[in-house]
C-alpha positions in Angstrom: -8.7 -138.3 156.6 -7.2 -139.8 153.6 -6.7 -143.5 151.9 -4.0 -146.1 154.0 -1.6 -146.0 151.2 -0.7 -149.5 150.7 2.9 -151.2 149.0 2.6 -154.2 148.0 5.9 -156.5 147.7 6.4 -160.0 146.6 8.2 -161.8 144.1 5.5 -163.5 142.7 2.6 -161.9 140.9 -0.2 -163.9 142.4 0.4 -163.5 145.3 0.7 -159.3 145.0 -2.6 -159.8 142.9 -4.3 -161.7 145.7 -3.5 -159.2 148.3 -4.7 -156.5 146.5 -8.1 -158.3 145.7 -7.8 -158.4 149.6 -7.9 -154.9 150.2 -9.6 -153.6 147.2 -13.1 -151.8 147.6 -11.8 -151.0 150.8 -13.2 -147.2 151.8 -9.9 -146.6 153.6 -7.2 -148.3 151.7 -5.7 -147.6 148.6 -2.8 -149.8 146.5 -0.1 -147.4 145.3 2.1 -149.9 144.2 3.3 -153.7 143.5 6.7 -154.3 143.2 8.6 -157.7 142.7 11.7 -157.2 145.0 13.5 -155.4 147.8 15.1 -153.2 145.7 12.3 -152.2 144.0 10.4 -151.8 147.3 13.2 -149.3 147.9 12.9 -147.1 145.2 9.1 -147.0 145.9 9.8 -146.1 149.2 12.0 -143.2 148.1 9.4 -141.9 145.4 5.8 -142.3 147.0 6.5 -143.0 150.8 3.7 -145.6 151.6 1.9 -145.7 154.7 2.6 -149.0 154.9 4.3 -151.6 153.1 2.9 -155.4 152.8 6.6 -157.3 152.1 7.7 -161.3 151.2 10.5 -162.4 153.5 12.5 -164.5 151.4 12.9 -162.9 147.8 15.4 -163.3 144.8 18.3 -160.4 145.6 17.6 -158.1 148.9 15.6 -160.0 151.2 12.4 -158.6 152.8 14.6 -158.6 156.2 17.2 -156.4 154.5 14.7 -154.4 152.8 13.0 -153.7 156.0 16.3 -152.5 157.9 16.8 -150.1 155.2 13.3 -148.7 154.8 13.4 -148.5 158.8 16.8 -146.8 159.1 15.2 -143.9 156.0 12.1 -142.9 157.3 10.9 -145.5 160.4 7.4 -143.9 160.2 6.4 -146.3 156.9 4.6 -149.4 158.7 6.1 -152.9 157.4 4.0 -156.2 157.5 5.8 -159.2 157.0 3.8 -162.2 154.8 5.2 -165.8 155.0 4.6 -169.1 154.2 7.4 -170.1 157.1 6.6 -169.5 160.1 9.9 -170.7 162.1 11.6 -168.8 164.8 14.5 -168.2 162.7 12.4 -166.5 160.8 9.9 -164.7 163.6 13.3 -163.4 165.2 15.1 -162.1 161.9 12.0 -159.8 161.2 11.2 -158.6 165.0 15.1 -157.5 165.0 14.8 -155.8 161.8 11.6 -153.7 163.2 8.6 -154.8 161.5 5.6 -153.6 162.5 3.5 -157.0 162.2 3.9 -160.5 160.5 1.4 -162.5 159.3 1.6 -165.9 157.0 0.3 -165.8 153.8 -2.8 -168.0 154.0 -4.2 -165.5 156.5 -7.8 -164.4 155.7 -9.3 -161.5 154.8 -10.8 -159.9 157.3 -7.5 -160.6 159.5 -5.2 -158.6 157.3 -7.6 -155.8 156.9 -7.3 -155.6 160.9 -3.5 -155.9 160.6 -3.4 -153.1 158.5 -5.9 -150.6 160.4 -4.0 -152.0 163.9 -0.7 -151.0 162.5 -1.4 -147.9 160.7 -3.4 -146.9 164.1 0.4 -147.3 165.7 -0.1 -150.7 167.1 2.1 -154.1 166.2 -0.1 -157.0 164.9 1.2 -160.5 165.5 -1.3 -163.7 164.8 -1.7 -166.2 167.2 1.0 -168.5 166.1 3.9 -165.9 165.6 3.0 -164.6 169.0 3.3 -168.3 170.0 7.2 -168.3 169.3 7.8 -164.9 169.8 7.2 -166.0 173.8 8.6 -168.8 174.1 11.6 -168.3 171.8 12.8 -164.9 171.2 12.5 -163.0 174.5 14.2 -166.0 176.3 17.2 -165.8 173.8 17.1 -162.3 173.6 17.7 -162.6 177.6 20.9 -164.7 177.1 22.3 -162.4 174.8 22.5 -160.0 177.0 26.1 -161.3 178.4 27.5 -160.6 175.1 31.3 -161.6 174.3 33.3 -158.6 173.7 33.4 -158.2 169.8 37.1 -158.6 168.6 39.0 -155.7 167.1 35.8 -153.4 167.2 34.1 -155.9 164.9 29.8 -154.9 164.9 27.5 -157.8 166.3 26.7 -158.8 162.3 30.6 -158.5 161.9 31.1 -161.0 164.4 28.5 -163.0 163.7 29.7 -163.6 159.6 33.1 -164.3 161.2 31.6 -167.5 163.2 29.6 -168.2 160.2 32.3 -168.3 157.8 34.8 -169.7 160.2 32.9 -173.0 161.1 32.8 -173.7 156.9 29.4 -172.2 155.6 29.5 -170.3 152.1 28.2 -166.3 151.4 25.4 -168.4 150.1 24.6 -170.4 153.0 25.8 -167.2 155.3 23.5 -165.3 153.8 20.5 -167.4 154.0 21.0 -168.1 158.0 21.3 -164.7 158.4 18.8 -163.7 155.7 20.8 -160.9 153.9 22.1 -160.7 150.1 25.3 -162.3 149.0 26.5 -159.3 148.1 25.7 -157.8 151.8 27.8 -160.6 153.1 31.1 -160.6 150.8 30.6 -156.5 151.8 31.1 -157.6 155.9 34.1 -159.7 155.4 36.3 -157.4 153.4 34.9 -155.0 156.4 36.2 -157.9 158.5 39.3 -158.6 157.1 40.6 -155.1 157.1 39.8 -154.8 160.7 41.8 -158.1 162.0 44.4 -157.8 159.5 43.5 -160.8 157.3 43.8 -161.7 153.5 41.3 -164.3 153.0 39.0 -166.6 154.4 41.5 -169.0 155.5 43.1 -166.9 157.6 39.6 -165.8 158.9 39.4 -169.5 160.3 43.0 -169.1 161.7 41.7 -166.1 163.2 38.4 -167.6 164.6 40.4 -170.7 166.3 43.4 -168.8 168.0 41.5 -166.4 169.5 38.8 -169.1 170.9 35.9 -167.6 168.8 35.5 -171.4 167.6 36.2 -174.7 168.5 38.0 -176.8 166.0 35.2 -179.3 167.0 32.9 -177.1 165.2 34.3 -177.4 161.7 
């Protein structure tokens, strides 16, 4: 049996060079790559097809969440890791919806990512003690509520709708972006999407929008 090929994916250089020390003089792992963004990560993806991929959450451009969805959606045999230094249900939620295959922070030790890796690329999910923690007590019990979802206006998508309460209550694509840990790009991409479904010109007829039809309160703003 060959090598775990490994991709490595951070925006900073230490950290991909202290992960590899990691892993290195492993018998049954092998580095392919180490690659500084999402897009990159992409790209890699597309040319070498890791086994599994060891990938930064929060990183300049595509985000590891969006980067994640994508690889997922290409070819969702690659195995994804998440490394953080949050560890926030915000965060724990964003990556289990996107598919991830475990999620550990970045101060983890040694001989606990080597198990992550072999547990995952074995087929299993590998979550340490405190992501498991909030996954629990947090996610399933929202993920229960959501399940009497409001009809989405004017066939808008679930991240459709949910741009058009972000924007509506006064947040920028910046700040958009960040809650819902996708590009800026992504998110000026959803409300022309948006806009051409309801009918609207800009984002002040998006709040109009929002208010009329009781998707906000004007409380909110």
């Amino acid at each position: 049996m060959g090598k775990i090929k490994l991709l490595l994916v951070d925006d900073h250089k230490l950290i991909r060079e202290g992960v590899k020390s990691m892993v290195e003089n492993t018998e049954d792992l092998s580095v392919i790559g180490s690659v500084s963004s999402g897009e990159d990560s992409i790209n890699e993806v597309r040319e070498n097809r890791p086994d599994i991929i060891l990938m930064d959450i929060m990183m300049g451009g595509m985000t590891g969440i969006e980067a994640t969805r994508w690889i997922k959606e290409f070819d969702p045999t690659i195995k994804i890791i998440l490394l953080t230094m949050e560890i926030s249900k915000e965060y724990v939620s964003a990556g289990i919806k996107s598919g991830v295959d475990g999620y550990l922070p970045k101060d983890v030790d040694r001989d606990t990512l080597l198990d992550a890796i072999r547990t995952v690329s074995s087929g299993g999910r590998f979550f340490n003690d405190a992501i498991l923690k909030l996954v629990f007590e947090d996610f399933y019990s929202k993920e229960k509520q959501k399940s009497s979802d409001k009809k989405l206006p004017n066939d808008l998508t679930k991240r459709e709708y949910e741009i058009l309460v972000q924007v509506a209550t006064g947040k920028t694509n910046k700040e958009v972006g960040e809650t819902l840990f996708i590009s800026i790009k992504t998110v000026e991409t959803h409300k022309t999407h948006i806009m051409e479904k309801l009918g609207l010109r800009n984002t002040a007829e998006m709040v109009k929008y929002a208010i009329k039809n009781n998707i906000i309160s004007i409380d909110s703003l």
